[in-house]
C-alpha positions in Angstrom: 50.6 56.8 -80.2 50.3 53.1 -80.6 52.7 51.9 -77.9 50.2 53.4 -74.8 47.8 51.2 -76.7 49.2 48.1 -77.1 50.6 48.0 -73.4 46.6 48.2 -72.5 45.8 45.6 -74.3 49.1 43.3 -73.0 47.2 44.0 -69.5 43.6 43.2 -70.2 45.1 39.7 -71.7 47.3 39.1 -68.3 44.5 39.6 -66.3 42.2 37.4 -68.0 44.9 34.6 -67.6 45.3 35.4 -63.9 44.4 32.3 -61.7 40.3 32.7 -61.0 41.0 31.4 -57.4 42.8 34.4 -56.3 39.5 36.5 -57.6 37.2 38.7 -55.0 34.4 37.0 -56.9 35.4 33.0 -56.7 33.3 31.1 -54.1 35.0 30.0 -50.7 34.3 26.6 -48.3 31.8 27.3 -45.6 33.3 27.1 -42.2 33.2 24.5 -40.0 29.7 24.3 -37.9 30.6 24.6 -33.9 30.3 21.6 -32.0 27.0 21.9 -29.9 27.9 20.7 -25.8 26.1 18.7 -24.2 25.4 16.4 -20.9 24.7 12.1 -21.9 23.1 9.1 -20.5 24.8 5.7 -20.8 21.8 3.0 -20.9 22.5 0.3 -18.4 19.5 -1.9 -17.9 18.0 -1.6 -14.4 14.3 -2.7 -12.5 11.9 0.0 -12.4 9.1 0.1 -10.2 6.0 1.9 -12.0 3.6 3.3 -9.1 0.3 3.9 -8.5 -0.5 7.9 -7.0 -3.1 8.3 -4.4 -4.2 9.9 -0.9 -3.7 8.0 2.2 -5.0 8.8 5.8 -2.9 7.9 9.0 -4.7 6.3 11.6 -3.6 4.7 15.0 -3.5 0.8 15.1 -4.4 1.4 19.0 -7.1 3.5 19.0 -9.4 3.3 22.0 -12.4 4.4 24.3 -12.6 4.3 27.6 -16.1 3.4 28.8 -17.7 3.1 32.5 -18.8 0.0 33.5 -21.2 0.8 36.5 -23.5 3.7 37.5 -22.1 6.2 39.8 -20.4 9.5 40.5 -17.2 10.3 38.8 -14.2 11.0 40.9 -11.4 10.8 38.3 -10.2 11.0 34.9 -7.0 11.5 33.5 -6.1 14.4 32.2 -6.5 15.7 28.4 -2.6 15.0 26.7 -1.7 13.0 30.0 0.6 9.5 28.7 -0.2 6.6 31.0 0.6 3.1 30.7 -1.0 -0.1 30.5 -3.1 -1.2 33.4 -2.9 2.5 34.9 -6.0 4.2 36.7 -7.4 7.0 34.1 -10.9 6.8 36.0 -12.5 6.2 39.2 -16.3 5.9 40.0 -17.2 6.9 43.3 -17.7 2.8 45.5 -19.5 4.1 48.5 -22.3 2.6 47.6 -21.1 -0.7 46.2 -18.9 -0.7 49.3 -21.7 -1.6 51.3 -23.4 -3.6 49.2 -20.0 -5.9 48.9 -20.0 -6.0 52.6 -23.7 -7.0 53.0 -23.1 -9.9 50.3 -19.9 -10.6 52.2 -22.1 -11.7 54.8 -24.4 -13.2 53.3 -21.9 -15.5 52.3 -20.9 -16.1 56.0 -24.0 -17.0 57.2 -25.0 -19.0 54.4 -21.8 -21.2 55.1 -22.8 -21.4 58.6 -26.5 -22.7 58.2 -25.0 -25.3 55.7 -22.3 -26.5 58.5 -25.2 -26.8 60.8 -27.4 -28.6 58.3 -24.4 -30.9 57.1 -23.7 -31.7 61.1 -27.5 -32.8 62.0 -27.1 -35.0 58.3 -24.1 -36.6 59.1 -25.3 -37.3 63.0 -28.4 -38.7 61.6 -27.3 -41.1 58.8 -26.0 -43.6 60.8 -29.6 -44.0 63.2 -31.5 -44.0 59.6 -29.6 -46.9 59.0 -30.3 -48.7 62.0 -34.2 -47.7 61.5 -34.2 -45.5 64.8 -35.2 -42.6 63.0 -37.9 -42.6 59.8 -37.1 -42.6 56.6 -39.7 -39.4 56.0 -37.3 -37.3 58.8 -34.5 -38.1 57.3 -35.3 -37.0 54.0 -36.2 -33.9 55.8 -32.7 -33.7 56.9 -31.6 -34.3 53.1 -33.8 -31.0 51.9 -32.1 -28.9 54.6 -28.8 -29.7 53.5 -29.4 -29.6 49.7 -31.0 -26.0 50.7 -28.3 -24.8 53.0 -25.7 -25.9 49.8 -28.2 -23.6 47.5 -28.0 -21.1 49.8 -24.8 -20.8 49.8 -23.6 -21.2 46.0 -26.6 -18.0 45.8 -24.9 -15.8 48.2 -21.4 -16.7 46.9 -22.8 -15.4 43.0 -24.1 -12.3 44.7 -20.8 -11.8 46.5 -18.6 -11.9 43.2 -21.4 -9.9 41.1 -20.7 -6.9 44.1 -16.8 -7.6 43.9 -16.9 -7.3 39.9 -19.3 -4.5 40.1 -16.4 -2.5 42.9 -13.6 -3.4 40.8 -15.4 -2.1 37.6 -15.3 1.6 39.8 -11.8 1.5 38.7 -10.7 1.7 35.1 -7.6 0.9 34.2 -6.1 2.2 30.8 -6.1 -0.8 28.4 -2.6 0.3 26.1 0.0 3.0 26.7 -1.3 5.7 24.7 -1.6 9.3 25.4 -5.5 10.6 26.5 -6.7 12.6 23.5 -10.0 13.6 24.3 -12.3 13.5 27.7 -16.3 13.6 27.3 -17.0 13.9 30.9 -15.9 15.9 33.7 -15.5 14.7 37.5 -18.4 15.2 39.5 -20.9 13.8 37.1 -23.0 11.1 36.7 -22.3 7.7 34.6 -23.7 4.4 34.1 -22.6 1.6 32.5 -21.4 2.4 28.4 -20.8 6.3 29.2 -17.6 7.2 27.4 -15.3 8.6 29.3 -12.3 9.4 27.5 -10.1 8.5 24.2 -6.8 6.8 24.5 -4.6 6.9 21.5 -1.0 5.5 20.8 0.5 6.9 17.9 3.6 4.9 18.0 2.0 2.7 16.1 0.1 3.6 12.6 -0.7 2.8 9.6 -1.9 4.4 6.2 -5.5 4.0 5.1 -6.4 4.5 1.0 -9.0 3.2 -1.4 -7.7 1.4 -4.6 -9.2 1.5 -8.1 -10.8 -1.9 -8.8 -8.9 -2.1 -12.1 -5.4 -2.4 -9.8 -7.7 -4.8 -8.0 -5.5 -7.9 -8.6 -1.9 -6.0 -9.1 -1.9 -5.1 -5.1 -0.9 -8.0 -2.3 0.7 -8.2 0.8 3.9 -7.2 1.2 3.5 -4.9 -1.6 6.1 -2.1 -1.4 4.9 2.0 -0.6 6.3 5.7 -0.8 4.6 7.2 2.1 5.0 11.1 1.8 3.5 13.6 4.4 2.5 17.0 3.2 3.8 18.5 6.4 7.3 19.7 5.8 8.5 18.8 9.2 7.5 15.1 8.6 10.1 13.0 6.5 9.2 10.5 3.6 8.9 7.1 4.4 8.5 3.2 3.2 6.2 1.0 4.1 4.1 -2.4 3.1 1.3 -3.3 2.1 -0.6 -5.6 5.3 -4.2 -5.7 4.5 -6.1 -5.4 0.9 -9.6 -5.9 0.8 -11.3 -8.1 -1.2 -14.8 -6.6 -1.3 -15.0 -3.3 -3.6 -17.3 -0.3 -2.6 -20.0 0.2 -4.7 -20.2 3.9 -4.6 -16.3 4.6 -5.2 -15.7 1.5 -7.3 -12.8 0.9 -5.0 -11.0 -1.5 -2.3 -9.5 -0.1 1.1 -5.9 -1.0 1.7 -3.7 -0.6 4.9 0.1 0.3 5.0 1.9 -0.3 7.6 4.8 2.1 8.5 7.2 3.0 11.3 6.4 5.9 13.4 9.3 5.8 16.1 9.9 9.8 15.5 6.3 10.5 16.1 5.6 12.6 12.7 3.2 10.9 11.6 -0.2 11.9 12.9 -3.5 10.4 13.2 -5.6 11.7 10.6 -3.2 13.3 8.8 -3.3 13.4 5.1 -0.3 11.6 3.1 0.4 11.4 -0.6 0.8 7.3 -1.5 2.7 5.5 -4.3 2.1 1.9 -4.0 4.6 -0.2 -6.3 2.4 -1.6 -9.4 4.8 -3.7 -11.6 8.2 -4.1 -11.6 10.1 -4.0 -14.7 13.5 -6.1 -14.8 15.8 -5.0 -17.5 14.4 -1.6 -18.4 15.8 1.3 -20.3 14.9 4.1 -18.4 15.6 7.7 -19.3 14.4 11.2 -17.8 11.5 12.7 -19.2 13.0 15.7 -20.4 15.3 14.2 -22.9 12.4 13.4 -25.4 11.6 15.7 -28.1 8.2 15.4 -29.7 7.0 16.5 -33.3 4.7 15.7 -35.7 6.2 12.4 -36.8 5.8 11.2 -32.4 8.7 10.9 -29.7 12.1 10.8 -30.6 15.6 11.2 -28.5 19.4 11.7 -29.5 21.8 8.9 -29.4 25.4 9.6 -30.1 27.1 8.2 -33.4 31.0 7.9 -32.6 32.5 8.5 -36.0 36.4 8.9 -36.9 35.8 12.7 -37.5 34.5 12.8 -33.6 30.9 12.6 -32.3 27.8 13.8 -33.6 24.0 13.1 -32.6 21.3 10.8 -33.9 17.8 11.5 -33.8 16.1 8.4 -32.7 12.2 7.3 -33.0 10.9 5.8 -29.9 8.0 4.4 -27.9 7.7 4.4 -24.6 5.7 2.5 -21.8 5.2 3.2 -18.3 6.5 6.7 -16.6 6.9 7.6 -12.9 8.9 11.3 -11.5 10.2 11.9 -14.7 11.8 8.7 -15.1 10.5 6.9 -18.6 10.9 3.6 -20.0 12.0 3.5 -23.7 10.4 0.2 -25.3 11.2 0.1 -28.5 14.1 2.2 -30.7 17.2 1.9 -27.9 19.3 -0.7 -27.1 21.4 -1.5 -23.8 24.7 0.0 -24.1 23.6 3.5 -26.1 24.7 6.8 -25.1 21.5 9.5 -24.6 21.8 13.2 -24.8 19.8 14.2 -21.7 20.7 17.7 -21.8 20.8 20.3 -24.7 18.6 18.3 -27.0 16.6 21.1 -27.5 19.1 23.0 -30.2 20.2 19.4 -31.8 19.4 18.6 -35.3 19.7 15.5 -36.5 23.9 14.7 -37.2 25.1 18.0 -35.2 28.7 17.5 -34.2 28.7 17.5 -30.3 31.2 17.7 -27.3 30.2 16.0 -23.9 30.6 18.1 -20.8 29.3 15.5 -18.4 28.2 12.3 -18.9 26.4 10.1 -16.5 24.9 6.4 -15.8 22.4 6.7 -13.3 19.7 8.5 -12.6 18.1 9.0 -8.8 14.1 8.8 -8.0 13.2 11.8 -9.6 14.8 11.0 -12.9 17.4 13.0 -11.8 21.1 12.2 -13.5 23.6 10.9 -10.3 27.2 12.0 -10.6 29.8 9.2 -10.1 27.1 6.5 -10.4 26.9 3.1 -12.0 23.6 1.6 -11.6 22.4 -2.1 -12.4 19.4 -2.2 -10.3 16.4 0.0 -9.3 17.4 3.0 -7.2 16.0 2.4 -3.6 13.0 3.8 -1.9 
């Protein structure tokens, strides 16, 4: 009977000698935490352009009314669309009337010219027997007065000659520009004097972009100042212009100065009065950092980003304080906590923590307008308008 017991207690004491590693209870490593994938940034310095955001209207630089300039009946216009060209008929006054009147001051003129060859002939036949005292001295200033009024005479009905050949020629009205007619305000057939308006000529070849400014941009905005002009009609492209004209008196009701862009128009899009969205350049920063807006994470403690720490194990993320300054289509300029050079997760920050492992799927070194990362791009200057 004591053999059965001492093998039992030969196996407790094996078994409490047994290596503790190989026990069911012993604690184990944690496994490795996944690499978390994710797109980068490289920071290369560049020029950013910080914009000011406002509404713009196109007008015409050629914008024009056709007015009558004498008092008839009218026998034609153009018609309403119709494109005509410089110097071209678009109206016509009816000249009967100032026909004849021409043609009475026409002779007027010729009989005026023929009393004064009649009173210059008796004057010059006369001089020389005043000055061999054959005639008087009072008859020969008599002879003086005709042909000083004869001269008179003449010069009047010359004036009222060209007054009736201004006042026929002014029964035609030629267009002043090419431009196409947008609007007639008389029919033909009615009556006009001089300043009725008789039609609207408009070339919209040529525009320009019309905005009020803030005051406080008021000395930030000069000639030549760069713009983003961008229709809200989808079948008219965006487009660049400059600043040509910023006023220097500010309105008193909108606090604001009128500035005029001028921009090409050679595809026609553009329409007078049509409402544009404007982004005039402010500043321009040399040497900036700029990142998209998406990669910052905010939090209690303010604006932060991830930079990537190389180490020998492989490459892990570093959450980053930052400030930033001035922001435009989701492109943001980091002032303060990066340095040129830095690599920035710009995609999949949102599940980082600060010293994650990461892998790179795509990494980048430009971004486009829109903040936008630009595949196969290496960037040292501000992307292009």
């Amino acid at each position: 009977m004591r053999t059965p017991y001492i093998l039992l207690l030969c196996c407790c004491f094996w078994s409490a000698c047994a290596d503790p590693g190989n026990s069911p209870n012993a604690e184990s490593e944690p496994p490795p935490v996944a690499a978390k994938h994710v797109e980068t940034l490289e920071m290369l310095p560049i020029a950013f352009d910080d914009f000011i955001e406002l509404t713009g209207t196109i007008e015409a630089n050629h914008d024009v009314i056709v007015s009558a300039r004498t008092t008839g009946t009218l026998e034609m216009i153009a018609s309403l669309g119709e494109t005509v060209r410089a110097e071209q008929t678009v109206a016509r006054v009816d000249d009967e009337l100032l026909q004849t009147a021409h043609r009475q001051a026409e002779a007027q003129v010729s009989n005026a010219r023929a009393a004064l060859r009649v009173a210059q002939d008796s004057f010059d036949r006369q001089q020389p027997l005043f000055a061999d005292s054959i005639i008087s001295a009072l008859e020969f200033t008599r002879l003086e007065t005709t042909l000083d009024q004869a001269k008179s005479a003449l010069s009047l009905a010359e004036a009222v000659y060209d007054q009736a050949t201004r006042q026929l020629a002014n029964t035609v009205l030629p267009a002043p520009i090419t431009a196409t007619v947008e609007e007639r305000y008389i029919e033909p057939g009615e009556q006009v004097v001089g300043g009725t308006q008789l039609l609207r000529l408009v070339d919209s070849r040529s525009v320009q972009v019309v905005a009020g400014i803030s005051e406080r941009y008021a000395g930030e905005i000069e000639i030549g100042t760069l713009a983003r002009i961008s229709p809200r009609s989808d079948g008219a492209p965006a487009r660049t212009g400059r600043v040509s004209f910023a006023g220097s008196v500010i309105d008193p009701n909108s606090r604001s100065f009128e500035v005029k862009i001028a921009v090409d128009n050679s595809d026609g899009k553009l329409k007078p009065e049509m409402i544009v969205q404007l982004a005039i350049v402010r500043l321009t920063i040399e040497g900036a950092l700029v990142i998209p807006g998406n990669a910052i994470t905010r939090n209690e403690a303010g604006l932060a980003i991830y930079v990537i720490e190389q180490r020998e194990e492989g490459s892990f993320a570093q959450r980053r304080s930052i400030t930033v300054g001035p922001e435009y289509a989701n492109r943001v300029v980091v002032t303060s906590g990066l340095t040129a050079g830095e690599t920035v997760v710009i995609r999949g920050q949102s599940t980082l923590g600060d010293g994650d492992r990461i892998i790179t799927d795509q990494h980048y070194y430009a971004l486009d307008e829109y903040g936008i990362p630009i595949l196969n791009a290496r960037s040292d200057s501000t992307i292009d308008l």
